[in-house]
C-alpha positions in Angstrom: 284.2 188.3 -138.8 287.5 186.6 -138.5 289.3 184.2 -136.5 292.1 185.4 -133.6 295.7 185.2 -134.0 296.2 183.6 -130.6 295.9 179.9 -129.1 293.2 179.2 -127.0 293.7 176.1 -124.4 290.6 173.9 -123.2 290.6 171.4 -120.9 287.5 169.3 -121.5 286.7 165.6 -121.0 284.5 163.8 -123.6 281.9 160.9 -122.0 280.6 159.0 -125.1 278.3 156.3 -125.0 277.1 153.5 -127.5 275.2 150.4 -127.4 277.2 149.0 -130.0 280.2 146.6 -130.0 283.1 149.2 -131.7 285.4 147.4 -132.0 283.7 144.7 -134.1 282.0 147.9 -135.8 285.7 149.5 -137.0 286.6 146.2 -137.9 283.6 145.7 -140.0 284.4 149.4 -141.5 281.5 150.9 -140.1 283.2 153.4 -137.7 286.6 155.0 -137.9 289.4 153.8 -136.1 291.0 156.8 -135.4 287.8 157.9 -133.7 287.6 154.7 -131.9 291.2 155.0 -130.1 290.6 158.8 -128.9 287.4 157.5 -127.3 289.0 153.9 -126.0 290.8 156.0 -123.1 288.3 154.7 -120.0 286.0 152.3 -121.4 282.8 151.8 -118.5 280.7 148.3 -118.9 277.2 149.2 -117.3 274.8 146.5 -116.9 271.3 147.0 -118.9 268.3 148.4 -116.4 266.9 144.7 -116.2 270.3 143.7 -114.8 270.0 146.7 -112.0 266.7 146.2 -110.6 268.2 148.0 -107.2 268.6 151.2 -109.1 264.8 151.3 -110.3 263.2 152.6 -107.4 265.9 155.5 -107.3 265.7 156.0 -110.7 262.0 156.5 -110.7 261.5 159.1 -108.0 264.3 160.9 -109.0 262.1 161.3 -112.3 259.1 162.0 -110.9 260.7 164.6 -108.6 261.8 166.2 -111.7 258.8 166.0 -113.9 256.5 167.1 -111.1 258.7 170.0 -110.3 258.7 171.2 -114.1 255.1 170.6 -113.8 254.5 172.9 -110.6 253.6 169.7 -109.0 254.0 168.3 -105.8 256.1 165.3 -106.1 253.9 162.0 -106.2 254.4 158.9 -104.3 254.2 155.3 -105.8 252.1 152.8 -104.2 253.7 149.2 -103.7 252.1 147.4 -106.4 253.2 150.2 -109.0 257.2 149.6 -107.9 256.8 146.3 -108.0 255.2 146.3 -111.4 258.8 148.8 -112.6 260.4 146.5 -110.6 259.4 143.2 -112.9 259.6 144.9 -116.3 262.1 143.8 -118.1 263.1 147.4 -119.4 263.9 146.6 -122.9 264.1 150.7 -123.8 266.9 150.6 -120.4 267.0 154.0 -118.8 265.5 155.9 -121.2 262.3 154.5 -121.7 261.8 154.5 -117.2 262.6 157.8 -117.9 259.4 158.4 -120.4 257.2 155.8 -118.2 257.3 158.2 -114.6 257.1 161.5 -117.0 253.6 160.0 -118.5 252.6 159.1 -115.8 253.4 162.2 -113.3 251.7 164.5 -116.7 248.8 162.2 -116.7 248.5 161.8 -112.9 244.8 162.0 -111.5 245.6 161.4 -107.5 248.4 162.5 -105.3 250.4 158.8 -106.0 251.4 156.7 -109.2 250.0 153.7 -108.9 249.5 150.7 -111.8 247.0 151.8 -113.8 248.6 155.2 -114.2 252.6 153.3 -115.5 251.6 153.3 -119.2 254.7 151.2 -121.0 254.1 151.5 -124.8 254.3 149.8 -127.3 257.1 147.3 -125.9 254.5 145.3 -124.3 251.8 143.1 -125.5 249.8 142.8 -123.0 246.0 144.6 -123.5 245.3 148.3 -123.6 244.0 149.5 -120.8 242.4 153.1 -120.6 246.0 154.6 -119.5 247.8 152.8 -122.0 249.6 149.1 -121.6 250.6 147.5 -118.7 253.3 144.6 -118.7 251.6 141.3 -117.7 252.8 137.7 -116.9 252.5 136.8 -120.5 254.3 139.8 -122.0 257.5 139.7 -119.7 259.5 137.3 -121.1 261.4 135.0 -118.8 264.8 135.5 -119.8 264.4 139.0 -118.4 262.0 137.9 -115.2 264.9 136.1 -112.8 267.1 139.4 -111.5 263.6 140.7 -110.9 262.0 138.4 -108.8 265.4 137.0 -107.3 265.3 137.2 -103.7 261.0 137.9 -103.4 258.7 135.9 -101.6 256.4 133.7 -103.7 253.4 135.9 -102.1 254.9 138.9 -103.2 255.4 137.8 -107.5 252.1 136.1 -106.7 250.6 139.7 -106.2 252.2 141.5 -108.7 251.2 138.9 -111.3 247.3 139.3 -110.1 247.6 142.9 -110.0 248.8 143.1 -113.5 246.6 140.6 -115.0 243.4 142.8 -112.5 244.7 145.9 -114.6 244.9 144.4 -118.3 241.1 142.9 -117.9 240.1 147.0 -116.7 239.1 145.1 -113.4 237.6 141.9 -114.9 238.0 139.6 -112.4 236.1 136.5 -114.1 238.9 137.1 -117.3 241.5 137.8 -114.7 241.2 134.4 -112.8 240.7 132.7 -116.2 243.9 133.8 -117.3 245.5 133.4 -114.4 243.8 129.9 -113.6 242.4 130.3 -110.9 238.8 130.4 -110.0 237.2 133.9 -109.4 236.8 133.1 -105.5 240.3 132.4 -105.1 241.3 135.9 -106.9 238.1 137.4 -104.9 239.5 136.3 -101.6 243.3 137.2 -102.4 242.4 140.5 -102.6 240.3 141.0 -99.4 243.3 139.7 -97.7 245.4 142.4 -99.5 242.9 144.8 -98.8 242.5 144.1 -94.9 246.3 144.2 -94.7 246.7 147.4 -96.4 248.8 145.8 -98.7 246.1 147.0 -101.9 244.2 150.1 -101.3 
């Protein structure tokens, strides 16, 4: 087969995207500067995921839309305490790895919403293993990463998400829970029959 005589115009627009400094990388000789100036036309700064903690909740049910629509699923809801757990991770994966959290979790899903126990967040955390996989705990976030997430939330709120968390790490323990926590096991007890008579736990 061979090639045609005449010129064939295109009008195309390249979006490229790295998580590397290039220009220190071209002057270090690791990527080509000739390369580097085409692609230097626009350059766009976006903030890591842990830096846009508004765009989370969008982010995330526009995946599970998506995931349960491949699925032939009807799209899931997220309970409170699930958000709020996306909300305080510290997303070290960015985009990318929300992305693989909400499609585990809509291909694992058991009930007709996501909630904590189903957000399973791999091997970045170090909290326990729970029987849906890891979930990020108080101890595992670290607090570099915690302020733009809990900027601007009551104390009760981080208090519940923290409790939560630790709840789903112990698979429920309470007594463990508390001691990690340090609190007694009332105290946790009674939190969460005020959460429950508010509707604020299921």
């Amino acid at each position: 087969m061979y090639g045609g005589t005449a010129t064939l115009k295109v009008d195309v627009r390249v979006i490229a995207t790295t998580n590397r400094d290039l220009h220190a990388e071209v002057k270090a000789g690791r990527f080509r500067e000739d390369l580097y100036y085409r692609l230097h036309v626009l350059p766009i700064q976006l903030r890591p995921l842990r830096e846009r903690v508004e765009d989370i909740q969008p982010l995330a049910l526009h995946f599970a839309q998506h995931y349960a629509k491949n699925a032939g699923l009807e799209m899931p809801t997220f309970t409170q305490t699930a958000m709020e757990c996306l909300q305080a991770w510290h997303w070290p994966g960015n985009v990318r790895e929300l992305e693989n959290v909400i499609q585990r979790a809509v291909v694992m899903l058991r009930h007709s919403n996501i909630d904590l126990a189903d957000l399973s967040f791999g091997p970045a955390a170090v909290g326990e293993e729970s029987q849906t996989g890891t979930v990020p705990t108080s101890s595992s976030m670290p607090t570099e990463n915690l302020g733009p997430a809990l900027a601007n939330r009551t104390i009760e709120e981080i208090e519940r998400v923290a409790i939560l968390a630790t709840l789903s790490s112990t698979r429920g323990n309470k007594t463990e829970a508390a001691r990690r926590l340090g609190v007694t096991a009332r105290t946790l007890s009674n939190k969460m029959k005020l959460w429950r008579s508010t509707g604020l736990v299921a």
